[in-house]
N, C-alpha and C positions, 0 to 999 in steps of 0.2 A: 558120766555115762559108764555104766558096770558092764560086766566082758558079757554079761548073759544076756545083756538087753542090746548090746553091740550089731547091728546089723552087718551081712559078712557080705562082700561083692566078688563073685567070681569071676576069674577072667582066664579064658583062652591062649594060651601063650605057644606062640608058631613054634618054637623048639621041641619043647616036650609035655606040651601040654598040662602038664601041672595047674591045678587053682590055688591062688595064694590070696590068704586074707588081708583085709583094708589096716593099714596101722593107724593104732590110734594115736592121739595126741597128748603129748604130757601136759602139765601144767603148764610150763612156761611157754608153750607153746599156743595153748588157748587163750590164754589172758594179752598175746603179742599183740604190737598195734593191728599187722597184716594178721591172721590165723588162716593160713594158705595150710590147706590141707593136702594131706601126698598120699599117693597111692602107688603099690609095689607091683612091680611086674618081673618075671626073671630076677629079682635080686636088684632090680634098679628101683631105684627112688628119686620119683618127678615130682617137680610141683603141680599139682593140682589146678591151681590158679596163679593170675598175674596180675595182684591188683595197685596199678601204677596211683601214688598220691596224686595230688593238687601240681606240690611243689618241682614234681618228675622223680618221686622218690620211689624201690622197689626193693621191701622188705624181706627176704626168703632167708632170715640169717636160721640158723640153732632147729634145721630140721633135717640134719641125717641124710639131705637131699647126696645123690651120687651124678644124676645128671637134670637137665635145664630140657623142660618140655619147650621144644619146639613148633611148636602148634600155634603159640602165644607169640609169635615173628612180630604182629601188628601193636601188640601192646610193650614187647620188648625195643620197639623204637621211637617209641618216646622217653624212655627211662633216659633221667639224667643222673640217678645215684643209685648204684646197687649196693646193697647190701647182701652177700652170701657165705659170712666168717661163720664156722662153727659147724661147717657140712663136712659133708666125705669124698668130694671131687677129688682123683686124681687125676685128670688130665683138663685143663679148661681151653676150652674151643669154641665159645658162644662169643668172640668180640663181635663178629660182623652182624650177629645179633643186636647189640645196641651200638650202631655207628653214631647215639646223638651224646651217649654216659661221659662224663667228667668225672665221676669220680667211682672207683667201683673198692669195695671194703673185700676180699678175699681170705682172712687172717682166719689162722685153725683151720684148713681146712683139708691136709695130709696133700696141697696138690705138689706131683713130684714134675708135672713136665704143663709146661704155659704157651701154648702154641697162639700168637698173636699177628693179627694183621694189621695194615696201615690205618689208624686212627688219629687224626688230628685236632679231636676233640679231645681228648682223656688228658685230663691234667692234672689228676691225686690217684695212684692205684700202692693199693695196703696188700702186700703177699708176706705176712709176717704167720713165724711159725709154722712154715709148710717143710715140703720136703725139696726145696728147687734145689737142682747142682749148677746148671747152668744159665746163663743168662743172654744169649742169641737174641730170644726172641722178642726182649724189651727193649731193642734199640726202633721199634719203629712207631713209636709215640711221640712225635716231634717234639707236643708242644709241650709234653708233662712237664710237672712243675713239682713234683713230690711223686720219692719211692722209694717206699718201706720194703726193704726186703730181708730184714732182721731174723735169725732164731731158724736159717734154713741150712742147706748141706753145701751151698756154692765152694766151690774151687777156683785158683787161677788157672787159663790167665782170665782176666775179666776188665771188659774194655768199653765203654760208655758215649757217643757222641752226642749225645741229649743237648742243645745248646740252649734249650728255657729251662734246663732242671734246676732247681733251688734248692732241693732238703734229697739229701742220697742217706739213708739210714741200711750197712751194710755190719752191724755188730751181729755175735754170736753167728760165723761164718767157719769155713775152713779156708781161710786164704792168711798164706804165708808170705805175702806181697802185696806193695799197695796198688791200688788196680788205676787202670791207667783212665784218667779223665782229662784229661788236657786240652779235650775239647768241648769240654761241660765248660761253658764260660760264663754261665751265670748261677754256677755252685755259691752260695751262700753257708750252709752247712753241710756238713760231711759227720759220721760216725763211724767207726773203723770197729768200735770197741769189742775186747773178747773173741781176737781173732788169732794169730801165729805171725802175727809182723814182730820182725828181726831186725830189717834194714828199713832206715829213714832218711838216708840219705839222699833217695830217688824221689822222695815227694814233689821236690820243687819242678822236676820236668814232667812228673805224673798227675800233677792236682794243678788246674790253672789257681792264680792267685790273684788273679784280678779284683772279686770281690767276696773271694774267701772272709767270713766272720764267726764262723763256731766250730772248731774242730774237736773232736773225739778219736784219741787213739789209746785208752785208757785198759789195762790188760791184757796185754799182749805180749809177745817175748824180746822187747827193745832194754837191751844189757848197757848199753852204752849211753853214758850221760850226754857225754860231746857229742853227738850226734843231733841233740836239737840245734843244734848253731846253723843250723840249715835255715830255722824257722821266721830267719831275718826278712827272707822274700815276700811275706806273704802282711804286708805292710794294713790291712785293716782287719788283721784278727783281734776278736774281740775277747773272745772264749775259747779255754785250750784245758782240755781232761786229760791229764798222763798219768794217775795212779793208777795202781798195780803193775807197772812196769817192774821189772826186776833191777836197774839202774835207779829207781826211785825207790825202790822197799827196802835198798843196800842201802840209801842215808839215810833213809829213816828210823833203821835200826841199829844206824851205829851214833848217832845223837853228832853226829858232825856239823850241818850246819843245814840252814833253811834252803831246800832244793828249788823255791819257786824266787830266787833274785834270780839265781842265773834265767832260769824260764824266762824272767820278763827282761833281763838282760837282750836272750837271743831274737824275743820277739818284737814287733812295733810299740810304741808308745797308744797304740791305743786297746793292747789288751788290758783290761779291768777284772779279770777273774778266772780263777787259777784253781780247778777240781771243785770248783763250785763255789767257792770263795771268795768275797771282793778281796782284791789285793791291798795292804794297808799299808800308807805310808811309808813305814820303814821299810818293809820288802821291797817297794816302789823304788824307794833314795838310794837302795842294796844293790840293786837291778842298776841303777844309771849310774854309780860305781864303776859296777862290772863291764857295764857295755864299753866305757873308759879307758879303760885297761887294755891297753895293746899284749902284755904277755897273756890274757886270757883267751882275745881274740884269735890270738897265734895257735893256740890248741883246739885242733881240729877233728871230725870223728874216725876212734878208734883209740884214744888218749882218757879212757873213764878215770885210770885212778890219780894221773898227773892231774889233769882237771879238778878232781875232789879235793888232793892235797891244796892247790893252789885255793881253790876256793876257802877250803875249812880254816888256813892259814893268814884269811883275812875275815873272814865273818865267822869265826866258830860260835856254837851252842852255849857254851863255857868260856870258864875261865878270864883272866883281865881283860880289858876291850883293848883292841889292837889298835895301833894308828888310824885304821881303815874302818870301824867301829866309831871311834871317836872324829874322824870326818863328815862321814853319815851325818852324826850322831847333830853336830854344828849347824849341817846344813837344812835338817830336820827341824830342828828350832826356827832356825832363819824363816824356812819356807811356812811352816804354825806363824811367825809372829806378823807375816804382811798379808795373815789370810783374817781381817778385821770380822768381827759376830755384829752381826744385823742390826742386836739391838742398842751397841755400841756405835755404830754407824749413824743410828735414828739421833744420837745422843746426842753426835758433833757435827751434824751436817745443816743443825738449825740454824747457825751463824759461821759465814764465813769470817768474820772478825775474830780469829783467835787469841789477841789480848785479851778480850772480856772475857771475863769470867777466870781468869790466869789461867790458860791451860797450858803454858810456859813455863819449864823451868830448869834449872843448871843441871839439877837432882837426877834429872832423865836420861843424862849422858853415864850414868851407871849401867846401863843398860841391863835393868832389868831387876836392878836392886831393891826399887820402890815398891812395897807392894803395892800402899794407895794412896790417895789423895784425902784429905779433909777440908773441907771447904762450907764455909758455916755459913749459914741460911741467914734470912731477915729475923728469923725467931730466936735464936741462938744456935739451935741444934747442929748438928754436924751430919752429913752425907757423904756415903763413901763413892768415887767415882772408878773404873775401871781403868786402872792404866793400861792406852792401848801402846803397847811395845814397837809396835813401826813407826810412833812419832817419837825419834831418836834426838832431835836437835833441840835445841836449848834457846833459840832464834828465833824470830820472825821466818815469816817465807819468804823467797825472795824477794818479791817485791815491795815488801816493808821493812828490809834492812838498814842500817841507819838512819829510818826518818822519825820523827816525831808519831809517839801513842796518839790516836785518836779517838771519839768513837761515831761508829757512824749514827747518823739524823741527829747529829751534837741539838740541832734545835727543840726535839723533843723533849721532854724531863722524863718519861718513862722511862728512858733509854740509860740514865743514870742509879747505879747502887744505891740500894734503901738507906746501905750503911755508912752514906759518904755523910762525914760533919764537916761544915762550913769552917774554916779558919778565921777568917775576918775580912776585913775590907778598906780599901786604900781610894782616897777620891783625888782629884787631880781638876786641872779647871778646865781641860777640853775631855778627857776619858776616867769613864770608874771600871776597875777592874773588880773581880772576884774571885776568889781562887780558893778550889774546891779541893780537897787530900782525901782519899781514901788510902786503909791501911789493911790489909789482912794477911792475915798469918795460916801456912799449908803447914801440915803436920802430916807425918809420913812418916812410915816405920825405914830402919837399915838394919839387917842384919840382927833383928829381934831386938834393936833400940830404939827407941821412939823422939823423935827429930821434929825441928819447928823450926821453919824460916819466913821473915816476912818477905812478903813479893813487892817488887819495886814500887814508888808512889808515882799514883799520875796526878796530874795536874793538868787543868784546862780551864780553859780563858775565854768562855763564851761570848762572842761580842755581840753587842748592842744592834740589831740589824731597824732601819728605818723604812715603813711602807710609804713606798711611792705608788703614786697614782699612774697608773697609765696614760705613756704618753699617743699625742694623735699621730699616725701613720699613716700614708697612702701604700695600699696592697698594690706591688708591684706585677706588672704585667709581663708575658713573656710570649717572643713569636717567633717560629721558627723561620733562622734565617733564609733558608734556601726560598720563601715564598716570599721575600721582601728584598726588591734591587731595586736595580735600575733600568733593568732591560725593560725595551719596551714591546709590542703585540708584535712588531715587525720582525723585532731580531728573534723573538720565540717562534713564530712563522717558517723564518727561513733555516731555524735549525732542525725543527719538525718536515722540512722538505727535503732537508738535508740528508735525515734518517730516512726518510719512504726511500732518496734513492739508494741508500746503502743496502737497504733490504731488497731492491729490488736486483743489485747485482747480484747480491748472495744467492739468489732464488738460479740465475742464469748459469753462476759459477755451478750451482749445485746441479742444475740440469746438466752441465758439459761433462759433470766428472761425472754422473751417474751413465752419459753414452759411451766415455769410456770405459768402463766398469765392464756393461754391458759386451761391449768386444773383446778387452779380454776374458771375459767368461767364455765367447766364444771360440777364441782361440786355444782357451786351455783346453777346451772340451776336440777341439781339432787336432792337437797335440796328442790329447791320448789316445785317438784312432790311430792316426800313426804312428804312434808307439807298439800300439797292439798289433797294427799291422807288420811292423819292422819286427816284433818276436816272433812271430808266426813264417816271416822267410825265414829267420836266424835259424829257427827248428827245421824248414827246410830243407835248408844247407847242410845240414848233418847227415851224411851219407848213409846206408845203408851196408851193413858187410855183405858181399857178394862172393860167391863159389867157396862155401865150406866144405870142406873134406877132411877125414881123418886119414890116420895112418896107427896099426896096431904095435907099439913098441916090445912088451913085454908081458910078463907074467909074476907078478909078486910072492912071497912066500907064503898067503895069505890066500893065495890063488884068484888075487882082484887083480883086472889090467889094466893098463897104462896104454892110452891113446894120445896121441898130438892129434891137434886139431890148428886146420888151418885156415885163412881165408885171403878175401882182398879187401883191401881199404885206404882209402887216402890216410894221410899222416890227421890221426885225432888225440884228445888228450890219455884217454883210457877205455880199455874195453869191460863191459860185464859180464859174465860166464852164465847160463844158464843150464843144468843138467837136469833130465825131465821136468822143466818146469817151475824150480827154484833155483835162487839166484843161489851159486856156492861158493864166489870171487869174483874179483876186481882187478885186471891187472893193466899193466903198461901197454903189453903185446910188441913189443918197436919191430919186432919182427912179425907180427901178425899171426901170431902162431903163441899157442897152449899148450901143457900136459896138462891132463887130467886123469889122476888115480883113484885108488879104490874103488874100480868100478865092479859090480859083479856079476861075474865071469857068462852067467848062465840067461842073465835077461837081458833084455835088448834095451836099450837108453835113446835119449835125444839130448842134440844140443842146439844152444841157440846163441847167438852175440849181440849185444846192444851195445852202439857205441858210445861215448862220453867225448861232447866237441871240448872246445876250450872254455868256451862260458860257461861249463858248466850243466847247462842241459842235456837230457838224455834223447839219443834218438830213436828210429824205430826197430825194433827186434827181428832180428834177420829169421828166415823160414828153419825149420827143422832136419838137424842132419841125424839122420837114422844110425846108430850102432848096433850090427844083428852079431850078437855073441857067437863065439866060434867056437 
């Protein structure tokens, strides 16, 4: 639509009457799912319309909007998602507008102040790239569960009791502390990042750690390495961001050593990634090292360049590998060589017989030396097998240790080598035996020399087995004893009348103990009427102070006076001072008699006494003694 053919809508405006023209719509704005049209009035910019989705969704993002037409109360509460990133709100005051929204999108939108009411629906709200400094008025969203408050002007102190919040995103802030959550307890992620933190030693009593999993403190002014040693508390982090820290850009620009062992040192065994990074093995074995190490533990924060030296002086960049490099280094292997590959697995787990096939041999006790096996086929060919390095023993397993090779279903012939040759045969007048040899030779490199041993010969003696015919059996029968004796209907009789009368005392017992029951219920209940009766004399009994009178003593330099005040009273445990009307002391009295100072000079006062028996209780306040200023 071109500006000439633009139709113009005048409006009357109560201030100063001015007519301002209809704004038109840009592109992106007419092609939008919603294309809510807005009209200017005074310099405000409303939406036009409120056109709620299906789903409860309400589009008014990227229109310049300044304020939320109010007109639309009906259609604004059904909204469950707003969308309004990309306007010019600064001040936002429409929550009680949608009490039903869960999740409202606010991002770009220059707001500098968020004035919010109790909503226990809203459980995602986006204020990123606004202008907020403070944060008051997002503590009363109970149930949120996510808040972006990224890229704004926030200050400490800043203090959160959200206890469903899950995702706190507080990067590019001005906060030079970490804000207190301690009672977010079901924080999962946290972002700190691009902020003025200094000190990290306060985390542990500021961020609950119960199921803390992704931390962001990445940019900010934390100088000191020793200071993550703190990070031991927070036992299921999973994810931890520390670069750009100035204790991190220091080793990394002086080529000393990899600053993420200690990281995973100080944190739980289930952090896995370190500034974005899976952590790898050797960082990993570096880390449980260091967590080892009692002189590492011992330095504590404030200790940045002892802690470096110590570190670089066992895991440096450079140079020979240290003891502590070369332990790693062992253990790394070790832990590679019992972690078996899948398809080495598939290989050996077809038969648990590991004689067949020789996968035995002395050779293995090199650990490590062999590259591989050869082991020749029915064809002749040769196949290379993967020697897996955690079968270290040269043995059987245990429970084939010195008994005879076998192999198992000996009665099948499949089960026997293609390449076993017969030897010969020996007859006898009651047994023939036969005796099978097979022979094969492993060949296997050492050391870039190529090496051949034959593997032990077996021999087996397969015996003659003879089919017999099944013999005839009677299938036994079985009956439970308790239904087969000798008692007979009489003696079962009278043991069944036996029980009716046992049950029938238990029913009487049960009735007598239940009338007693019943009376003392009633007595306890009689009990505490005269109980309540007997504190109600006891308070009674507490006299009352009788015949108060003062007497004027003095005058202070201050020009306040000093009154004694006296009374009557049996002997009680203490009296209480009242002067117009609030309590100002407690005292003994033994003489029944007070000063009381500072009084001033010009107004008139009262006073009153309550007395304090021995139990404790207070009794009733004695009437009012008049001081008329002199």
């Amino acid at each position: 639509m071109s500006e000439e053919d633009e139709p113009k809508k005048a409006a009357a405006d109560a201030a100063d009457g001015e007519d301002d023209d209809k704004e038109n719509l840009d592109d992106s704005r007419a092609n939008s799912s919603l294309a809510n049209s807005t009209f200017v009035t005074s310099g405000r910019i409303q939406n036009e319309k409120a056109d709620v989705e299906v789903d409860g969704t309400l589009d008014l993002a990227n229109l310049s909007l300044t304020n939320l037409e109010k007109s639309f109360a009906a259609e604004y509460s059904e909204v469950k998602h707003l969308k309004i990133s990309g306007n010019c709100f600064q001040k936002f005051t429409y929550i009680k507008l949608f009490p039903k929204c869960q999740i409202i999108d606010a991002r770009d939108c220059q707001i500098n102040k968020f004035i919010a009411d109790f909503n226990y629906n809203l459980l995602e709200l986006h204020l990123a790239r606004n202008q907020l400094k403070e944060t008051n008025q997002l503590g009363r969203f109970e149930n949120l569960k996510i808040l972006d408050l990224s890229n704004n002007l926030i200050e400490p102190p800043v203090s959160f009791s959200l206890k469903n919040l899950e995702i706190l995103n507080l990067s590019g802030n001005f906060l030079n502390e970490i804000p207190d959550l301690s009672k977010c307890v079901a924080l999962q992620t946290i972002s700190l990042a691009d902020n003025k933190i200094s000190d990290l030693t306060t985390i542990t009593k500021l961020i609950c750690p119960t199921n803390l999993k992704n931390l962001d403190i990445s940019s900010n002014s934390i100088e000191d390495l020793s200071q993550f040693s703190v990070l031991s508390t927070f036992k299921k982090l999973e994810e931890f961001v520390v670069a750009g820290n100035p204790s991190i850009t220091s080793v990394l620009d002086s080529d000393l050593f990899d600053y993420r062992s200690y990281i995973f040192a100080c944190c739980s065994e289930q952090l896995h990634t370190i500034d974005g990074q899976k952590i790898e093995d050797q960082v990993q074995t570096e880390g449980e090292w260091l967590a080892l190490q009692g002189s590492i533990k011992k330095i504590g924060p404030g200790n940045h360049d002892a802690l470096c030296q110590q570190i670089a002086s066992h895991f440096p960049d450079s140079g020979p590998p240290t003891p502590a490099q070369k332990s790693c280094h062992k253990a790394l292997e070790k832990r590679r060589s019992m972690k078996v590959p899948e398809k080495h697995l598939e290989e050996f787990s077809e038969d648990t017989d590991r004689t067949e096939n020789s996968v035995y041999s002395p050779f293995r006790e090199w650990n490590g030396k062999i590259g591989a096996l050869m082991t020749p086929e029915a064809s002749g060919s040769s196949r290379r097998i993967p020697v897996n390095k955690n079968l270290r023993m040269c043995s059987p397993p245990e429970a084939r240790k010195n008994k005879t090779f076998k192999f198992q279903n000996e009665t099948s012939p499949n089960r026997y080598p293609e390449n076993f040759r017969p030897l010969g045969s020996t007859r006898s007048i009651s047994t023939e035996t036969v005796i099978c040899s097979s022979r094969t030779e492993v060949s296997f490199t050492v050391d870039g020399r190529s090496e051949s041993t034959p593997l032990p010969r077996i021999d087996c003696a397969p015996l003659e087995r003879k089919e017999q015919e099944p013999e005839q059996r009677h299938t036994p029968s079985v009956a439970d004893v308790t239904y087969v004796g000798e008692e007979s209907d009489g003696e079962l009789k009278q043991k069944v009348a036996y029980l009716e009368k046992s049950v029938d005392e238990l029913k009487i017992q049960n009735e007598n103990l239940t009338a007693i029951n019943d009376r003392l219920v009633d007595t306890l209940e009689e009990f505490k009427a005269e109980q309540a009766e007997m504190w109600k004399a006891i308070r009674n009994m507490i006299p009352t102070p009788q015949n108060v009178i003062s007497n004027f003593l003095v005058e202070n330099e201050d020009g306040h006076h000093v009154h004694q005040v006296r009374w009557d009273m049996p002997a009680v445990k203490e009296f209480r001072i009242f002067v117009d009307g609030n309590q100002c002391g407690q005292i003994k009295g033994k003489n029944n008699s007070a000063r009381i100072t500072d009084l001033t000079s010009n107004e008139p006062h009262t006073v009153q006494i309550q007395a304090v028996g021995n139990n404790g209780l207070h009794g009733e306040i004695s009437k009012k003694l008049h001081i008329v200023p002199k």
